[in-house]
Structures are given as structure tokens and as C-alpha cells.
Backbone of each chain as ProteinMPNN parsed JSONL, in Angstrom:
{"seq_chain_A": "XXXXXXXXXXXXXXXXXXXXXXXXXXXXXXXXXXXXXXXXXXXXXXXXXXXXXXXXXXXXXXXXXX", "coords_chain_A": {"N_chain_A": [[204.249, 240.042, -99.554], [202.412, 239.477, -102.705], [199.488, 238.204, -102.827], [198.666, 235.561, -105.134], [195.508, 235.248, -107.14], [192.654, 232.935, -108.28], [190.266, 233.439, -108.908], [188.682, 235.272, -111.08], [188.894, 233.179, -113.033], [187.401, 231.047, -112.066], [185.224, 232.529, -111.598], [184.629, 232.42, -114.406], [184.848, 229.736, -114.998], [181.688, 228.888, -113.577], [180.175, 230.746, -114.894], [179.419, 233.06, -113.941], [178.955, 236.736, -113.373], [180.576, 239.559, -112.407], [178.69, 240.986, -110.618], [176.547, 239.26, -110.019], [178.618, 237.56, -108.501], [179.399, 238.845, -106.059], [177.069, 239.521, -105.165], [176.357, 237.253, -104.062], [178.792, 236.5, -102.144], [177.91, 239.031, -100.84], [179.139, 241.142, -100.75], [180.923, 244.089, -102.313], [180.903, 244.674, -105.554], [182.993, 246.141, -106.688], [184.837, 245.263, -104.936], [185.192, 242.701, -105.465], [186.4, 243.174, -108.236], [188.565, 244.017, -107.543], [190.32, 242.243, -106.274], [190.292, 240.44, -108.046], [192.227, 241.935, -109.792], [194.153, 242.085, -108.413], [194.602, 244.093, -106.878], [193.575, 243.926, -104.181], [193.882, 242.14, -101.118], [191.947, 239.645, -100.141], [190.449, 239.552, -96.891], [190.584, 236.735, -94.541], [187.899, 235.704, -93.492], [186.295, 236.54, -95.9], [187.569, 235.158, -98.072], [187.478, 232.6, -97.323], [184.991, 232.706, -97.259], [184.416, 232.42, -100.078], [185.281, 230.482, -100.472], [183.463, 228.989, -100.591], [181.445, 229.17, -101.594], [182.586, 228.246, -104.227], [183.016, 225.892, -103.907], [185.319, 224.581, -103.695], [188.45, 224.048, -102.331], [190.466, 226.477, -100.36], [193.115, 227.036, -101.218], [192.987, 226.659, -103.849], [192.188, 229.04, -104.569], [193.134, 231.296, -104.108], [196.578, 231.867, -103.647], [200.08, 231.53, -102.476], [202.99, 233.222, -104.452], [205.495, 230.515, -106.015]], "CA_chain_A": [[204.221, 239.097, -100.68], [201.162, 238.908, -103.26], [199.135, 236.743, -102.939], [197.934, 235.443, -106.651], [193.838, 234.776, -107.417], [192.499, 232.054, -109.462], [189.127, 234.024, -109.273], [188.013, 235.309, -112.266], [189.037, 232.06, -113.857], [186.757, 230.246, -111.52], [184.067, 232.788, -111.204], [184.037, 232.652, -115.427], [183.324, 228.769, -115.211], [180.992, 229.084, -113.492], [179.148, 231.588, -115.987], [178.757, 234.282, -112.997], [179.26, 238.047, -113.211], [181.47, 239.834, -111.143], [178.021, 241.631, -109.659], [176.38, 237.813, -109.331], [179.341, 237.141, -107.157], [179.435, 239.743, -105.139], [175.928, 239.709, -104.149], [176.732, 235.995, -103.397], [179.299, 236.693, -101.37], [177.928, 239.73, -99.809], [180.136, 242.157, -101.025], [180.574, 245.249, -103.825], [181.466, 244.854, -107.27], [184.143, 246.288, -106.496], [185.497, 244.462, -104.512], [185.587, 241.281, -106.503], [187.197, 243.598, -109.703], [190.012, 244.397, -106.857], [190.802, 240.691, -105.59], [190.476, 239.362, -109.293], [193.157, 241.889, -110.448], [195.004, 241.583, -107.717], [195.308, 245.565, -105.899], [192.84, 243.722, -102.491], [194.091, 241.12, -101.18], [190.937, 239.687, -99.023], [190.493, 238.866, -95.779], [190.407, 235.208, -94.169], [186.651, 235.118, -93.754], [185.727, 236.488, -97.158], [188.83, 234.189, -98.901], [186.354, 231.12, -97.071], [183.394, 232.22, -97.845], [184.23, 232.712, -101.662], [185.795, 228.946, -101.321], [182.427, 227.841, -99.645], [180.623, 229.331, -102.922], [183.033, 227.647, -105.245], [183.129, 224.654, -102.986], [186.631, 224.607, -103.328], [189.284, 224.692, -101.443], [190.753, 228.168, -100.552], [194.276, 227.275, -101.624], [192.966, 226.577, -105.2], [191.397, 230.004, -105.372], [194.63, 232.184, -103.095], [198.151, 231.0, -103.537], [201.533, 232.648, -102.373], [203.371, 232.773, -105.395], [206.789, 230.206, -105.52]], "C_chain_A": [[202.807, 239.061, -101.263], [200.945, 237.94, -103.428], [198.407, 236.749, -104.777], [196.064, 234.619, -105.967], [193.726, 234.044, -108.381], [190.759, 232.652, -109.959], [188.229, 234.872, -110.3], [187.972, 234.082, -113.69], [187.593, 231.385, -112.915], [185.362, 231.052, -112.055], [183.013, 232.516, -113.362], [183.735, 230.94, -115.765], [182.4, 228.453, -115.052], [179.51, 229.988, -114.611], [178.792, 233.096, -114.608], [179.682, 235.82, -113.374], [179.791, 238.411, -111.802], [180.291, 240.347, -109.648], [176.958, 240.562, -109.11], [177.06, 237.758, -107.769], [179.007, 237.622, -105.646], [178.078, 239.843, -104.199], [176.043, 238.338, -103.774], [177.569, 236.2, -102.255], [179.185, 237.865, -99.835], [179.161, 240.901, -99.505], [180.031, 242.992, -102.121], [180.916, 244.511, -104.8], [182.665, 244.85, -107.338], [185.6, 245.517, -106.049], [186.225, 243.186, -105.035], [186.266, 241.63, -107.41], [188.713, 243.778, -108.985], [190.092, 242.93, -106.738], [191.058, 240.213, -106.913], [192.022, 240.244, -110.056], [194.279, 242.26, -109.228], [195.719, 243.086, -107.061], [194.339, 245.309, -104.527], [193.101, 242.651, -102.807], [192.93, 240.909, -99.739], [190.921, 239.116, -97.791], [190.005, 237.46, -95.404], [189.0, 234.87, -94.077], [186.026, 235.228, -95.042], [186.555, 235.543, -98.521], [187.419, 232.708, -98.584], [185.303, 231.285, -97.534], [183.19, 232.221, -99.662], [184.274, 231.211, -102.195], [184.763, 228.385, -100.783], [181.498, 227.882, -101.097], [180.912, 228.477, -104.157], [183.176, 226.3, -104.796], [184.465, 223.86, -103.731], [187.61, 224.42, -102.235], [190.094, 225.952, -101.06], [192.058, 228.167, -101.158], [193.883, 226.846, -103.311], [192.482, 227.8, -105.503], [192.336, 231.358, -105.09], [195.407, 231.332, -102.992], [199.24, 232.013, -103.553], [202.148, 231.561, -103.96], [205.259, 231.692, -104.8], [207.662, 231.419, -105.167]], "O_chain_A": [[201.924, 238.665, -100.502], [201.556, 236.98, -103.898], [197.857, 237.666, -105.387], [195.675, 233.936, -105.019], [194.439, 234.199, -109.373], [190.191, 232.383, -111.017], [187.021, 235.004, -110.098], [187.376, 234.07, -114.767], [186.606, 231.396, -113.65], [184.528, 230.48, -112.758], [181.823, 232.46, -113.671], [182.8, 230.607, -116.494], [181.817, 227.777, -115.899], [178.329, 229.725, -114.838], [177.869, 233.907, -114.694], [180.892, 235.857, -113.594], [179.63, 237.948, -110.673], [180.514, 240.278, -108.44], [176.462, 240.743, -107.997], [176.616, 237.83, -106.623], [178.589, 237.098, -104.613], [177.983, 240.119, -103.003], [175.605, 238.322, -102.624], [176.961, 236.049, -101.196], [179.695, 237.872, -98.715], [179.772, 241.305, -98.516], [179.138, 242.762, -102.937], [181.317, 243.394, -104.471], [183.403, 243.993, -107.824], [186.727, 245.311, -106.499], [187.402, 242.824, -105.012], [186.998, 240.733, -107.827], [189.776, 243.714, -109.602], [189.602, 242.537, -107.796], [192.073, 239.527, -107.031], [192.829, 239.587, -110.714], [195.322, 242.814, -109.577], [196.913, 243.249, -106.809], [194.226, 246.261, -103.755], [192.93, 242.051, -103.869], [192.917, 241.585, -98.71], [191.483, 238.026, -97.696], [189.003, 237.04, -95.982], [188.701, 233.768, -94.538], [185.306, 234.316, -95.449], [186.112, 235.368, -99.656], [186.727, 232.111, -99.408], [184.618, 230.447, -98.121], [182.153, 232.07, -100.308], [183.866, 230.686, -103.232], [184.929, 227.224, -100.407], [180.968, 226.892, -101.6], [180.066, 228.047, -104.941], [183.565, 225.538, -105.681], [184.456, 222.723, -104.202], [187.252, 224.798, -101.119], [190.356, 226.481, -102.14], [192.353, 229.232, -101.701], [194.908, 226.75, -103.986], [192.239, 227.946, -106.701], [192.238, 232.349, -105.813], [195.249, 230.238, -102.45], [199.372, 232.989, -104.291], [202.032, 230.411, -104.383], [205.953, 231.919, -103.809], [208.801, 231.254, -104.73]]}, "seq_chain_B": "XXXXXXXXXXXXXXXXXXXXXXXXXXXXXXXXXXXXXXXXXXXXXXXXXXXXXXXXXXXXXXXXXXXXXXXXXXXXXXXXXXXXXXXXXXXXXXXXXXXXXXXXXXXXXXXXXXXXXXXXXXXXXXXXXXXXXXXXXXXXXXXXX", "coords_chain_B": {"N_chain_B": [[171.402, 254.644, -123.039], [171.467, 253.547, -120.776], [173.62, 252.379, -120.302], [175.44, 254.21, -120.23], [174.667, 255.04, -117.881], [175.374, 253.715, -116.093], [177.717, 253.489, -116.618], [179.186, 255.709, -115.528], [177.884, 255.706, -112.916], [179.14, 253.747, -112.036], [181.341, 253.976, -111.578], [184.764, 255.178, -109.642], [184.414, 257.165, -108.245], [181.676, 257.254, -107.38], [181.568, 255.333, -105.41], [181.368, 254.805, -102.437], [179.104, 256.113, -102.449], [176.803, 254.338, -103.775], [178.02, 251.782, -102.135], [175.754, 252.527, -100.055], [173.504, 251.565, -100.354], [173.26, 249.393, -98.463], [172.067, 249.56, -95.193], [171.492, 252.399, -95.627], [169.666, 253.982, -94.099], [170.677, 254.924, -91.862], [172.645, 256.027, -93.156], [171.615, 258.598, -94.107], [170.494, 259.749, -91.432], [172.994, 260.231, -90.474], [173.934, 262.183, -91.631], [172.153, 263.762, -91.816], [172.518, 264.7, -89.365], [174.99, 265.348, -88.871], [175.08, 267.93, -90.479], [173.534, 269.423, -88.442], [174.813, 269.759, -86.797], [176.651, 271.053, -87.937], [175.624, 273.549, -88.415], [175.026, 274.221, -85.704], [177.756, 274.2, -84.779], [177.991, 277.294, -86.371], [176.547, 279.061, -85.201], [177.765, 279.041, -82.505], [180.239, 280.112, -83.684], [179.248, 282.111, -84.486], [178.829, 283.651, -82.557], [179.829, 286.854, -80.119], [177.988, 287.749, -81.57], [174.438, 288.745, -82.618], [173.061, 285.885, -82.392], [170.728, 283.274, -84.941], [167.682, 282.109, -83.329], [167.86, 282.839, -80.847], [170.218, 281.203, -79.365], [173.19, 281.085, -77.459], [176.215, 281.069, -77.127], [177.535, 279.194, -75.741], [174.913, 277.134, -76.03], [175.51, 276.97, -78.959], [177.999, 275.609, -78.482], [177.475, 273.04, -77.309], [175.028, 272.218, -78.798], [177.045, 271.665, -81.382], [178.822, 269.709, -80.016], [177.217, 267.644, -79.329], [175.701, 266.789, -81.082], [177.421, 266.234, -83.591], [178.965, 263.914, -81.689], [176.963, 262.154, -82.057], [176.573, 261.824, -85.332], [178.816, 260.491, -85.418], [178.651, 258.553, -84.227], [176.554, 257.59, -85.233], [177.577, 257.002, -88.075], [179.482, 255.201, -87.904], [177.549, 252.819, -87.045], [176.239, 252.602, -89.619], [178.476, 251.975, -90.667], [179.242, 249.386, -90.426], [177.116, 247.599, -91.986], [178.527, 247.549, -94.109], [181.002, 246.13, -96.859], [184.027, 244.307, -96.02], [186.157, 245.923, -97.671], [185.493, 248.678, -97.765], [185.288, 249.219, -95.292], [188.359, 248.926, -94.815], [189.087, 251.245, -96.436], [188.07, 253.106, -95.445], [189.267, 252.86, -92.932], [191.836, 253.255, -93.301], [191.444, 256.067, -94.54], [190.23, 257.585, -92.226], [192.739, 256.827, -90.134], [194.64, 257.835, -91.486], [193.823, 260.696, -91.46], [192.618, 261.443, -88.301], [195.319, 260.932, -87.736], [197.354, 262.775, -88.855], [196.237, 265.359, -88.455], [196.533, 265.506, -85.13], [199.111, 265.692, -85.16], [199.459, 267.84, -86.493], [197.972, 269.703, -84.663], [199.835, 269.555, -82.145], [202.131, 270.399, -83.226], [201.304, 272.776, -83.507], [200.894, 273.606, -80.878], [202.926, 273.734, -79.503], [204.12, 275.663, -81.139], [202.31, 277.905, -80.217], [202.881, 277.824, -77.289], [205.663, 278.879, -77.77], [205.422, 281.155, -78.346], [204.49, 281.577, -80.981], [202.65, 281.78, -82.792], [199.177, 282.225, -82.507], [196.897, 281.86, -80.364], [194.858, 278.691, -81.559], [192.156, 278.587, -84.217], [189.271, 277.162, -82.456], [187.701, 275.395, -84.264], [189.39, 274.775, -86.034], [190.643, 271.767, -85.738], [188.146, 269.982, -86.793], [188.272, 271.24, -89.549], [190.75, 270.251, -90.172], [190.824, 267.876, -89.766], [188.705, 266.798, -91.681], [189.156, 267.417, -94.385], [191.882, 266.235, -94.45], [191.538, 263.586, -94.285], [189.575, 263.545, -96.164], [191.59, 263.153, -98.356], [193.147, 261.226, -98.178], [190.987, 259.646, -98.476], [190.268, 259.536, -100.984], [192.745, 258.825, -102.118], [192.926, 256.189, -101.324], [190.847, 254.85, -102.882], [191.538, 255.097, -105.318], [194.143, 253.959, -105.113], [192.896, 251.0, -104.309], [190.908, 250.659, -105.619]], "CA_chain_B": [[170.889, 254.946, -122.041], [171.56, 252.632, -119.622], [175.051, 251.613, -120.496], [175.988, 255.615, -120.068], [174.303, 255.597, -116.488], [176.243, 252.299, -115.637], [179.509, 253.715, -116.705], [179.077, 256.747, -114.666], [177.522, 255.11, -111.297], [180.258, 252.395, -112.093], [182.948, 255.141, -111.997], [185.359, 254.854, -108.587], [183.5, 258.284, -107.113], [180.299, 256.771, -106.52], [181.94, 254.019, -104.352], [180.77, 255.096, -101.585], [177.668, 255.741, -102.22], [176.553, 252.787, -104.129], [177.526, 251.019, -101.147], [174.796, 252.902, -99.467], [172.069, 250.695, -100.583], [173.169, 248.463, -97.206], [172.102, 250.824, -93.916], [171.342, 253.478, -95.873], [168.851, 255.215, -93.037], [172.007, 255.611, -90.847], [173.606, 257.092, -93.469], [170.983, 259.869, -94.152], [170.773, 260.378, -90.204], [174.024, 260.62, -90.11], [174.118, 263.488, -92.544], [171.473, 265.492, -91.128], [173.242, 265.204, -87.534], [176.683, 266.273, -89.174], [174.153, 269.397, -90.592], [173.024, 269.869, -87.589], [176.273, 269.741, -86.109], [177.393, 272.112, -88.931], [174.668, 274.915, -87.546], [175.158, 274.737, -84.51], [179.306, 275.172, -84.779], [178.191, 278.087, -86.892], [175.741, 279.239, -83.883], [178.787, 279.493, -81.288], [181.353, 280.596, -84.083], [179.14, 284.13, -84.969], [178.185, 284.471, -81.278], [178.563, 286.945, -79.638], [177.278, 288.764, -82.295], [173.014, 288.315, -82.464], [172.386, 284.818, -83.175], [169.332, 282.853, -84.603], [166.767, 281.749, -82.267], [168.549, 283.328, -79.219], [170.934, 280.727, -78.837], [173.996, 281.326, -76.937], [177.428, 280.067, -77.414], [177.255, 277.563, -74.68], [174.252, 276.097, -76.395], [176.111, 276.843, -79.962], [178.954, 274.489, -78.998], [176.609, 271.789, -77.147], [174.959, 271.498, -80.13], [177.87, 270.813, -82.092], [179.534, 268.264, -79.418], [176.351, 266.683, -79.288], [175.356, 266.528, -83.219], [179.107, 265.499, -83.981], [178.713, 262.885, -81.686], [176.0, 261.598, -82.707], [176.52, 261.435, -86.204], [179.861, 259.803, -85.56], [177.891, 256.836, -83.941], [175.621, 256.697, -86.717], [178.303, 256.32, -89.283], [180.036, 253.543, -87.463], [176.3, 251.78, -87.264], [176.099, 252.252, -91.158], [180.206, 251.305, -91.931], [178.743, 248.107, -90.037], [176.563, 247.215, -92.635], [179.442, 247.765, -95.628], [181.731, 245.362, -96.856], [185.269, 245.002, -95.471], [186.723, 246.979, -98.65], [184.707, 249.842, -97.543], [185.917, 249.654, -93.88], [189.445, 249.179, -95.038], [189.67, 252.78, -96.884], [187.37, 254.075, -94.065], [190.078, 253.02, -91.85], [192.489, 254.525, -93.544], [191.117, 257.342, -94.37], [190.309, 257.86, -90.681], [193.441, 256.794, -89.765], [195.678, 259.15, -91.661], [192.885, 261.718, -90.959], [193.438, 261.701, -87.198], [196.666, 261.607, -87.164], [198.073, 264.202, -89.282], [195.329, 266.059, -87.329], [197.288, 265.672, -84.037], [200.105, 266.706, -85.249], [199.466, 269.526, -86.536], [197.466, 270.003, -83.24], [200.777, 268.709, -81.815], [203.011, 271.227, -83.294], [200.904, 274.317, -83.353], [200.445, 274.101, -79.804], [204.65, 273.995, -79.283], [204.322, 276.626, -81.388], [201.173, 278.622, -79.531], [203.613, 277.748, -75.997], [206.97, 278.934, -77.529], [204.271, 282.505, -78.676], [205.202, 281.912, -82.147], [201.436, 281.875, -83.368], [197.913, 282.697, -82.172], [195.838, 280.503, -80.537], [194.312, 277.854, -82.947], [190.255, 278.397, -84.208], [188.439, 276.06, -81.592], [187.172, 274.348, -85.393], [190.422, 273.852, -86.982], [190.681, 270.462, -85.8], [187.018, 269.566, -87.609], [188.53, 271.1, -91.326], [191.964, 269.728, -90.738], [190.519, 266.12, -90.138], [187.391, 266.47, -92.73], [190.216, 267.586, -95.609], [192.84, 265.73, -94.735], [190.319, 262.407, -94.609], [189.072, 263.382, -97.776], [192.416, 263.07, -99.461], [193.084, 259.833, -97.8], [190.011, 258.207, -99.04], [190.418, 259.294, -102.303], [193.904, 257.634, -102.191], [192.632, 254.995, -101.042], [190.235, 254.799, -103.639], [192.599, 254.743, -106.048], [194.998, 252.155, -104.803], [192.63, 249.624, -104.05], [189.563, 249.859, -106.349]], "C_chain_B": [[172.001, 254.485, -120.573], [172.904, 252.71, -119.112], [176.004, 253.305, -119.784], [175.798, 255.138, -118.595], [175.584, 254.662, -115.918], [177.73, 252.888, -115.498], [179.911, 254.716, -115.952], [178.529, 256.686, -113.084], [178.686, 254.223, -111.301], [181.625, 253.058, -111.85], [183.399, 254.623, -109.371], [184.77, 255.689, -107.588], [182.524, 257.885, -106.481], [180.473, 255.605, -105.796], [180.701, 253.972, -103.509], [179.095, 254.989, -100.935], [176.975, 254.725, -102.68], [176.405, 251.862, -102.866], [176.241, 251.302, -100.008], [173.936, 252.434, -98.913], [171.662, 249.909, -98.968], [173.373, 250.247, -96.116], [172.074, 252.299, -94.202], [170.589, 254.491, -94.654], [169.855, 255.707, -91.96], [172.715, 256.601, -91.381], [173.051, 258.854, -93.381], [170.601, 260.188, -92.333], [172.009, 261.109, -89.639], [174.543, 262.051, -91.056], [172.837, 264.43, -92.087], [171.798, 265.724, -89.721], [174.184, 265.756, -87.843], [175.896, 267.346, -89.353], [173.797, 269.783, -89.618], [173.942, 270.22, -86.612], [176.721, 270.989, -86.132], [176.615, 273.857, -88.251], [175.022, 275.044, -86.21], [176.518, 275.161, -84.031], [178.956, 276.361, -85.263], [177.618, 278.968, -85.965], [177.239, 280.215, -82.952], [180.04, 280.229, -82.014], [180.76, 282.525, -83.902], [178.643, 284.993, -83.541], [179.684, 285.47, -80.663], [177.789, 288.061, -80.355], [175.359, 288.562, -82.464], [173.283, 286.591, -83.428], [170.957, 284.304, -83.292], [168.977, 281.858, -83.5], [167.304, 282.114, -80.716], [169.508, 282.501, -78.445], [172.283, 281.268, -78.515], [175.129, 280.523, -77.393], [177.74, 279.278, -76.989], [176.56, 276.847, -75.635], [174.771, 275.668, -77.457], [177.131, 275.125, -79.754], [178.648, 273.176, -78.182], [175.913, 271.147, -77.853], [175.597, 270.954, -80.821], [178.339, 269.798, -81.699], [178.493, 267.455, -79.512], [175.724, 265.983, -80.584], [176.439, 266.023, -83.587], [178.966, 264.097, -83.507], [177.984, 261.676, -82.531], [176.13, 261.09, -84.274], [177.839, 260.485, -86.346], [179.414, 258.41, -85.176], [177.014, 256.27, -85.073], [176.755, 256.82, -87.642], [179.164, 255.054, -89.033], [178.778, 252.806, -87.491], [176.161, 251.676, -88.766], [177.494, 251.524, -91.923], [179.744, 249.934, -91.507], [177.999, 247.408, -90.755], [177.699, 246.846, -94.064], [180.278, 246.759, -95.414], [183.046, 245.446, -96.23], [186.347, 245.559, -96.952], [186.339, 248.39, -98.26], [185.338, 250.292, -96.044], [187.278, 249.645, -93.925], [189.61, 250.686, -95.47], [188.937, 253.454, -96.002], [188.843, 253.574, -92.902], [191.714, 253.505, -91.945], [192.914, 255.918, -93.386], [191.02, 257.992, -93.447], [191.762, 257.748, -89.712], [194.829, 258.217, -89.587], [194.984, 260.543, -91.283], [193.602, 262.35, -89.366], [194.762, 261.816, -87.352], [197.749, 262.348, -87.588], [197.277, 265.384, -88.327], [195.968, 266.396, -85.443], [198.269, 266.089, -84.66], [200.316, 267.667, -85.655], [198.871, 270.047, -85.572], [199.035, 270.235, -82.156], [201.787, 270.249, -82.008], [202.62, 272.828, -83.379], [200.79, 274.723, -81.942], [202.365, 274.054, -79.056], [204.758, 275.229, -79.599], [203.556, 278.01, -80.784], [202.218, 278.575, -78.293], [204.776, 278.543, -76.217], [206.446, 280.987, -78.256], [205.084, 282.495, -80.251], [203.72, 282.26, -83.129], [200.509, 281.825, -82.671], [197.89, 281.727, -81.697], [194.95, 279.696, -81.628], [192.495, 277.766, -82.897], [189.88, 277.057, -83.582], [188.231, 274.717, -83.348], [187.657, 274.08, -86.274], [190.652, 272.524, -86.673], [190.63, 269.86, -86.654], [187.518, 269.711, -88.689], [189.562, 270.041, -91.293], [191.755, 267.729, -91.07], [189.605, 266.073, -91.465], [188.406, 266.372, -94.088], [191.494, 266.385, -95.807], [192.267, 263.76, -95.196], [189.996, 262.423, -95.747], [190.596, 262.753, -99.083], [192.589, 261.524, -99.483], [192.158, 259.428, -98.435], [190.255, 258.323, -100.498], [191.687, 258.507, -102.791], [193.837, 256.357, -102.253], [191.786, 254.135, -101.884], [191.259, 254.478, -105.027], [193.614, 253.831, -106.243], [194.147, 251.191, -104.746], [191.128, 249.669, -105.259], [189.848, 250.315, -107.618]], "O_chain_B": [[172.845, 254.978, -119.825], [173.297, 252.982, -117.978], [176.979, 253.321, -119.034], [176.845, 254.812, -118.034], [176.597, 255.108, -115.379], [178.573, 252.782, -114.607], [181.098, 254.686, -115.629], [178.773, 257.546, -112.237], [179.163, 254.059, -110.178], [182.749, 252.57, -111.966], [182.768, 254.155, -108.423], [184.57, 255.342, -106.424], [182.353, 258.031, -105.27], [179.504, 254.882, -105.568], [179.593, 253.455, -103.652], [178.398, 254.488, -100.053], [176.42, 254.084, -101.788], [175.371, 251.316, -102.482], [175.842, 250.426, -99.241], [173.5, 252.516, -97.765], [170.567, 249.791, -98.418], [174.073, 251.26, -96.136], [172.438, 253.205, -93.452], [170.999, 255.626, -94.412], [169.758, 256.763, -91.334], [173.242, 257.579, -90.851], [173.596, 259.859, -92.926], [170.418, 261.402, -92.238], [172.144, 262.032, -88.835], [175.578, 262.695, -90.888], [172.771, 265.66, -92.089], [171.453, 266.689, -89.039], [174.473, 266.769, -87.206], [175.845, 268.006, -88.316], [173.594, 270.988, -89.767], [173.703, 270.98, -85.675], [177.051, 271.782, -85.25], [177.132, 274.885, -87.814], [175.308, 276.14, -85.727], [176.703, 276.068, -83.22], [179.648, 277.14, -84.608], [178.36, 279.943, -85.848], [177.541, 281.404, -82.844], [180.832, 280.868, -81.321], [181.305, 283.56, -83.517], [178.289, 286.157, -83.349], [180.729, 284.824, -80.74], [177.155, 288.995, -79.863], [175.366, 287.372, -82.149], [173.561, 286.328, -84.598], [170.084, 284.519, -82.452], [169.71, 281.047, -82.935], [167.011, 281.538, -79.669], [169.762, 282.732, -77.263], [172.666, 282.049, -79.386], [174.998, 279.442, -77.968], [178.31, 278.399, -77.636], [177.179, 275.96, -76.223], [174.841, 274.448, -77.605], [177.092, 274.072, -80.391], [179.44, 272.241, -78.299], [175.863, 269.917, -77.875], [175.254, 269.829, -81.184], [178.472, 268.848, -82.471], [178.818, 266.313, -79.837], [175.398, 264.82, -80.824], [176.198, 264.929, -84.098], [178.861, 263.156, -84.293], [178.32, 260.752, -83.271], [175.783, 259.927, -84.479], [177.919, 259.755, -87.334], [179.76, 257.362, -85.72], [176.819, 255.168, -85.586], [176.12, 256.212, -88.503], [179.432, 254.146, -89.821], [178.973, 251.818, -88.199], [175.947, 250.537, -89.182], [177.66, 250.918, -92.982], [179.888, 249.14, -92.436], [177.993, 246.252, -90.332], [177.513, 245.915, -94.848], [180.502, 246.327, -94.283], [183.37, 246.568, -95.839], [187.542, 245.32, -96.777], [187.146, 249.261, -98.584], [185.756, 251.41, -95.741], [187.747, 250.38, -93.055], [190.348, 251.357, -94.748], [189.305, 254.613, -95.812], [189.158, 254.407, -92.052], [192.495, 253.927, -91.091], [193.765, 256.595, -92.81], [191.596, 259.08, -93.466], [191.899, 258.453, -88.712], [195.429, 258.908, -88.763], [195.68, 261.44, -90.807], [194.502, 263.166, -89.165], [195.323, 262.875, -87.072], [198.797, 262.565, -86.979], [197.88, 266.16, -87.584], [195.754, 267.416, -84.788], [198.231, 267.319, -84.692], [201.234, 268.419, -85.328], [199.246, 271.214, -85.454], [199.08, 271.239, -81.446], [202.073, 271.003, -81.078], [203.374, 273.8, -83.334], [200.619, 275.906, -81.648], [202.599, 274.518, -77.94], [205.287, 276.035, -78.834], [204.135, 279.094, -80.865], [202.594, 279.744, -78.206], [205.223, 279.063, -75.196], [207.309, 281.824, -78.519], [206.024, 283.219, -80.576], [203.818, 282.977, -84.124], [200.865, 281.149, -81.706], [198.492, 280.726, -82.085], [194.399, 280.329, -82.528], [191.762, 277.223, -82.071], [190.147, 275.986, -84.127], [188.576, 273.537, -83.391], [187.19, 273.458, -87.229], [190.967, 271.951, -87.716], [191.496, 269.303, -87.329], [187.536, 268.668, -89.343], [189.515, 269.08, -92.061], [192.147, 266.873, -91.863], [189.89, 265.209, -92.295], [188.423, 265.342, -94.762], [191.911, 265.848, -96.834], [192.6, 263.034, -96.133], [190.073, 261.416, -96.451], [190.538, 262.191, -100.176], [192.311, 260.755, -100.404], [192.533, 258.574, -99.238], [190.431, 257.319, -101.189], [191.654, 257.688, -103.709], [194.445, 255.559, -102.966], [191.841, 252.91, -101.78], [191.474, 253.341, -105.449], [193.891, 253.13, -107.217], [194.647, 250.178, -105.235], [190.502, 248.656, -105.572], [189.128, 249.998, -108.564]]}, "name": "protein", "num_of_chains": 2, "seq": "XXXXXXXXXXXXXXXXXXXXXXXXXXXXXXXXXXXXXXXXXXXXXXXXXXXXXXXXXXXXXXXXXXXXXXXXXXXXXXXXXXXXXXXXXXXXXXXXXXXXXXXXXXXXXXXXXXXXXXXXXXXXXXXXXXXXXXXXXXXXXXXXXXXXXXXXXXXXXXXXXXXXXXXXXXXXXXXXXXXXXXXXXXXXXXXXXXXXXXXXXXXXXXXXXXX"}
């Protein structure tokens, strides 16, 4: 089941670039362009640490779809 | 200028290396031990015809087990530095690698037992994994980034 991302919505109120993020998070470029359109779905510590950046919660930023 | 270089380092090929930047000195160790690897399989392959520096085919393929090693430890110390996107298509890639690799190990040697074909070059293994790895990652490359 895909999971859906709210992450390029978030990362663009913020005002951050995908290569911002990424060095925030500690990850490629890449990576973040995969998760935002949705062909990597990320793993449980990098899902937290993205919602620790957005100081979020993780289910507002990863949601199984209904 | 710029925007060109960008779009061309930005391209899906230079994954890899890009990620570099993190643990890069492992990586370049780990590429002059595979080279060194690479010589010294070539060492024990042309022996026993004269090889350079008077090495022998013993030493030929101690070099290689030992340079192989080696660089296989240093690329796990550098995938250790990379994100887990990077170790996902590395584990892939490695995955399907090995194990099409056995089986064609697997079935040539049914077939080597039942005398249907030669014995298999000591360093078909090394291509069949390096090639078949390569395709994998690029797959992998493709699906996910």
C-alpha cells in the first residue's frame, strides 16, 4: 500500500529547497525528490526525523491512503 | 554555465558519486584496492607464462583474495557514511548480484558434474557478479530516483 507525502507541501511553507532539506535531514537530494513524488517510501527513523524538522507530527507528513 | 553543470551532475548517473562527498577517502581506497585486486587476478590469470616482478600464481591469486577483500570492507565503511536510499539500491544491487551469481555457479557446476561443459574460469564469478550488479543498480536507479 502507498503511503501518500504531505512533503513538498510542507517543505514549500517553509520556503526550503529540496537540497536545504536534505542537508537538514542528512540525506541526498535525491532522496527528498523520491519521497515527495512518491517512488521511496522512507524509513521510520528518517519519516521522524523529517517530523522533528517540521515539528510535526509524522502522521501529518505520511498517511496510508483511505 | 552553471545551470548546464547542475543539470548534468543532477542527472540520475552521478548518484552515486555525488553521494561521495560523505566518506569519500574509503571510497578512493576502495578503488585502488579493487585495482590492485584487478592486477593481481591478472598476475595469476597470465601465469604460467613470465609474469611481472616474478610473481607467481600463488602470490597472483593472494593478491587478489586479499585486495578483493579488502576493498570490500572499505566499501561497506564508506556505504556507512551514505544515506539509506543509497544503501537500499546497494542492497539490491548486491542482492540480485549475488544471487543470480550462484546460480549460475549453481547450474554450471550440475552441468560441469553431468560433463556437459568445461570447468568454469576461476574469475567468472567476479564478471558475473560485477555485470550483473551493474544492471541491478541501474534498475534500481531508475525505479527509485
Amino acid at each position: 500500500m502507498a503511503v501518500t507525502s504531505r512533503l513538498r507541501e510542507l517543505r514549500g511553507e517553509r520556503g526550503l529547497t529540496q537540497e536545504g532539506l536534505a542537508e537538514l535531514a542528512g540525506v541526498s537530494r535525491q532522496t527528498i525528490n523520491s519521497i515527495e513524488t512518491g517512488r521511496f517510501e522512507p524509513s521510520l527513523s528518517l519519516a521522524l526525523v523529517l517530523a522533528r524538522l517540521f515539528e510535526t507530527p509524522v502522521e501529518r507528513i505520511f498517511a496510508l491512503p483511505e | 554555465m552553471a545551470s548546464v553543470l547542475n543539470s548534468i551532475f543532477g542527472s540520475r548517473i552521478f548518484y552515486n558519486w555525488r553521494m561521495a562527498k560523505r566518506g569519500w577517502p574509503y571510497l578512493l581506497a576502495c578503488l585502488i584496492s579493487a585495482g590492485l585486486a584487478g592486477a593481481f587476478g591478472g598476475f595469476a590469470r597470465v601465469s604460467p607464462h613470465p609474469v611481472p616482478f616474478g610473481l607467481s600464481r600463488s602470490d597472483g591469486v593472494a593478491g587478489f583474495v586479499l585486495f578483493a577483500a579488502l576493498a570490500g570492507l572499505l566499501w561497506w565503511r564508506f556505504s556507512s557514511f551514505q544515506d539509506e536510499m543509497f544503501r537500499r539500491i546497494q542492497n539490491y544491487s548486491y542482492g540480485w548480484g549475488a544471487g543470480v551469481t550462484v546460480a549460475v555457479l549453481s547450474v554450471w557446476g550440475i552441468a560441469y558434474g553431468a560433463r556437459i561443459v568445461p570447468p568454469i574460469d576461476p574469475f567468472a564469478p567476479v564478471m558475473i557478479f560485477a555485470v550483473v550488479k551493474g544492471l541491478f543498480w541501474s534498475r534500481a536507479i531508475r525505479t527509485w530516483l
